[in-house]
N, C-alpha and C positions, 0 to 999 in steps of 0.2 A: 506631381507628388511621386516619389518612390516607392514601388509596389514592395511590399513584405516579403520576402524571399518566399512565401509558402504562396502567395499570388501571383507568383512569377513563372514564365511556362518553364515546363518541364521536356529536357533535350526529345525525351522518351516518345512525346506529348503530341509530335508534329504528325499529319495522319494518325493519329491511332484509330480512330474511329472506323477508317478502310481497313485494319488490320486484319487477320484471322483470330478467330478468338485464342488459340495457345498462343498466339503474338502478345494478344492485350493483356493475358494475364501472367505471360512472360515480363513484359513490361511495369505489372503492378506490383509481382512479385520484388521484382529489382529495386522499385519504390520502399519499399518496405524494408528490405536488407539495408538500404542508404541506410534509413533514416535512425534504425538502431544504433548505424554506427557512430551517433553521434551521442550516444552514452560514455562513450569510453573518455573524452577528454571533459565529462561531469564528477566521475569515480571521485576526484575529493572531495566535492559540494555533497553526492547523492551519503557519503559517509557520514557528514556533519548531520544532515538529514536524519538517518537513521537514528544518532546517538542523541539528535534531539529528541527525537518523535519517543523512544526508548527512556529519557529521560522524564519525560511527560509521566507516559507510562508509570514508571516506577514511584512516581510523587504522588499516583492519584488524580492525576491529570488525564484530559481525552483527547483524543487526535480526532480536530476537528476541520474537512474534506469541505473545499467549497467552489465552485466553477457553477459553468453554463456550460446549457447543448455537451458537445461531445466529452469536452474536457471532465466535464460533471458525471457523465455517465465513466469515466475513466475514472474518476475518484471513488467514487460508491463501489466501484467493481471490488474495487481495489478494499474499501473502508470494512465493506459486509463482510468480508470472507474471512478478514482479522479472527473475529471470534472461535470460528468452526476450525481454524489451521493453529492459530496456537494462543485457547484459550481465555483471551480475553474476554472482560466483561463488556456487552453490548452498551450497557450503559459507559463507556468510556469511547465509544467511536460513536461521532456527529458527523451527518451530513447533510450540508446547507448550500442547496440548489439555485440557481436562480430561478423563480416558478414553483418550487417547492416539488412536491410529489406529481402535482397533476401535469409537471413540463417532462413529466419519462412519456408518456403517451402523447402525445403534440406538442414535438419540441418546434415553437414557436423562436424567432428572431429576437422579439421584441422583451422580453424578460429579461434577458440579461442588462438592458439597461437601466433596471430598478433598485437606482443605489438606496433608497429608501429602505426596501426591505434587505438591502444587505445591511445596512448599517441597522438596523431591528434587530436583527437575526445575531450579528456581530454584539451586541448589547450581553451577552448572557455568558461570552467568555471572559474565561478565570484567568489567573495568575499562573498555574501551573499547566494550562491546555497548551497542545501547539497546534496550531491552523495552518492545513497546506492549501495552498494556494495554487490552481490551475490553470491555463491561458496559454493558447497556441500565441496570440498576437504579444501577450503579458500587458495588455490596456481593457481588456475587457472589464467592462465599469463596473460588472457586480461581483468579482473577485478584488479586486481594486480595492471597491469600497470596502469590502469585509476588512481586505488589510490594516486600512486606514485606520477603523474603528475599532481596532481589535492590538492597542500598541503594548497593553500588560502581556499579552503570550507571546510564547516563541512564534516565529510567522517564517514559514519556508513559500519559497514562491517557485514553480515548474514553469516554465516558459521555452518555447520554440523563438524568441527573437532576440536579440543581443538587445540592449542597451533600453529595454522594454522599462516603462513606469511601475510594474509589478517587483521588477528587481530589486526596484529603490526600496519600495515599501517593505523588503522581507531581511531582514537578519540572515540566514540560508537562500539566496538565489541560486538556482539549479537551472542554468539556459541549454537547451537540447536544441542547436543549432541545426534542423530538419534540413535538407533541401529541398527545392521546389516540388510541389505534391505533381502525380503523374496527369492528375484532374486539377488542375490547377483552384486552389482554396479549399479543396475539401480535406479539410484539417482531420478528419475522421481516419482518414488514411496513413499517412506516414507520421503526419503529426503525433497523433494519439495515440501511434502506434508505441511510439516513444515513449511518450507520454506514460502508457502503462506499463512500459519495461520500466522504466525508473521506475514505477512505486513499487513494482512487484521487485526490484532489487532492494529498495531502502526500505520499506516493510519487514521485509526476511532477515534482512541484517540487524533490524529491530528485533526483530524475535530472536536472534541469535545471541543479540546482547543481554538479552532477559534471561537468559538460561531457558529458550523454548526448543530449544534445538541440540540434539545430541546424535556426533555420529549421519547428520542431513534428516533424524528421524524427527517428526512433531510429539515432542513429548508432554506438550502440555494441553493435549488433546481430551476432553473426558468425554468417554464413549457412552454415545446415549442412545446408539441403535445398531441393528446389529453389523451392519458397515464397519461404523466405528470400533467396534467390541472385535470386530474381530481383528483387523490394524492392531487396537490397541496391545492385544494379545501376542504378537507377533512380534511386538516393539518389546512389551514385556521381555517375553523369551530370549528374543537377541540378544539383547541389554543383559540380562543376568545368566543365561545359562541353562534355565531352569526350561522345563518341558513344557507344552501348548494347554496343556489340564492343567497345572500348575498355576501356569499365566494366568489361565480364566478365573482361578480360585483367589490371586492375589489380586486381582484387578474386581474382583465384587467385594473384598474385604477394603479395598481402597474408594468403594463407589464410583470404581469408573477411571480414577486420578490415575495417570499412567507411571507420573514420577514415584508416588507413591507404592503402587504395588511393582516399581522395580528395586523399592528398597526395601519392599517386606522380603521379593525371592532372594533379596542378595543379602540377608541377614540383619534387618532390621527386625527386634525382639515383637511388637505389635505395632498397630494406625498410629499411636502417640509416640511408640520412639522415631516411628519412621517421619512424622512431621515436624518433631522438633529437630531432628536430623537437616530434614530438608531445610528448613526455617533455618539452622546455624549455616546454611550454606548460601540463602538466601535466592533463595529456589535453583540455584544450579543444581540439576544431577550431578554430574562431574565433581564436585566436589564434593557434594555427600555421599557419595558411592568412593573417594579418597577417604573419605574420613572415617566409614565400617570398619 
């Protein structure tokens, strides 16, 4: 049988273990560099990605993250942080594990071949969700199955292998063509390294298509501590012009809303013209700050 290009040794690989340690970690380094570069010939797929996932989004739909083992923990990384970078509601990102919650603490083998409760789990998506799909090998049975079972949502599938049975099963296939890991199989490595550069680029583009992003700044951030409060205030300021006291006065008369109190400093008359503002621009800044 043909080993998976990720269980194939790696040139780097031969001795390493005699190496000196800035050898080995010269060597993992270099692992790692490969294996990003195999984003670059996804950029069209990871784009369709985004304007799906963004799609979702804007209908009311959830972007709903489902793998095993590393893959899994690459998607959560990626799922959770949605809300805190550019406002989304929690309740619009799922994510569906193999193992569920108790497989982040003993990620066990054997879980992921529980198309059972994927296909469970796959039961409760909608017409408007989109499911990403993760899998260094792209046959791993309990992303698989969610695909399978899940044929009303858009379904993007991330995979490290060409010609993988995840590919089939997804509308958006995304193959990040890894080469051989420097530890031969430990997908954790270059794999997933990948792995989380593509979500962290088609997420952000997602947020980008939302109108979340202005200038590279998160502006649909609502500041709920004083971290954030002060960000916000700073975004505030840039964005209109207006001074750091100021910021902080339009950003508590907006409860926090960052878009919002950049259209009360920039002459929005109060909260309600500044939202129906926002609202006729459909949450872009940019064009409700054209339109003052």
């Amino acid at each position: 049988m043909t080993l998976r290009r990720t269980e194939q040794p790696h040139d780097l690989a031969q001795g390493l273990d005699t190496l000196a340690p800035p050898a080995i970690l010269s060597a993992l380094v270099e692992g790692q560099l490969a294996a990003l570069a195999a984003l670059r010939p996804a950029l069209p797929a990871l784009q369709a990605g985004a304007e799906a996932m963004a799609a979702a989004i804007g209908n009311g739909g959830r972007l709903i993250y489902t793998a095993a083992g590393s893959s899994g923990l690459m998607g959560m990384a990626d799922g959770l942080e949605l809300p805190g970078t550019f406002g989304l509601s929690p309740a619009q990102i799922v994510i569906s594990l193999a193992g569920g919650a108790a497989s982040l603490q003993h990620m066990t083998g054997n879980t992921e071949d529980d198309v059972a409760e994927a296909r469970a789990a796959a039961s409760t998506v909608r017409a408007h969700d989109c499911v990403i799909a993760i899998s260094a090998s792209g046959a791993t049975p309990y992303p698989l199955a969610f695909l399978k079972a899940a044929p009303q949502a858009t379904r993007i599938a991330i995979v490290n292998t060409p010609a993988s049975p995840m590919l089939a099963q997804a509308e958006i296939g995304i193959c990040l063509e890894t080469p051989p890991e420097v530890i031969s199989g430990s997908t954790r490595l270059g794999a997933a390294t990948a792995q989380k550069a593509a979500l962290n680029a088609m997420s952000s583009l997602m947020g980008v298509l939302l109108g979340h992003v202005h200038d590279g700044m998160m502006v649909n951030l609502v500041a709920d501590n004083a971290k954030l409060e002060d960000r916000a205030a700073r975004i505030v300021a840039r964005i209109s012009g207006c001074d750091l006291a100021s910021a902080h006065h339009h950003l508590a008369a907006a409860s926090g809303a960052v878009k919002l109190a950049v259209l009360l400093a920039s002459g929005a008359r109060d909260i309600e013209d500044a939202a129906q503002i926002l609202g006729a621009a459909r949450g872009h800044l940019r064009a409700a700050l054209n339109s003052l």
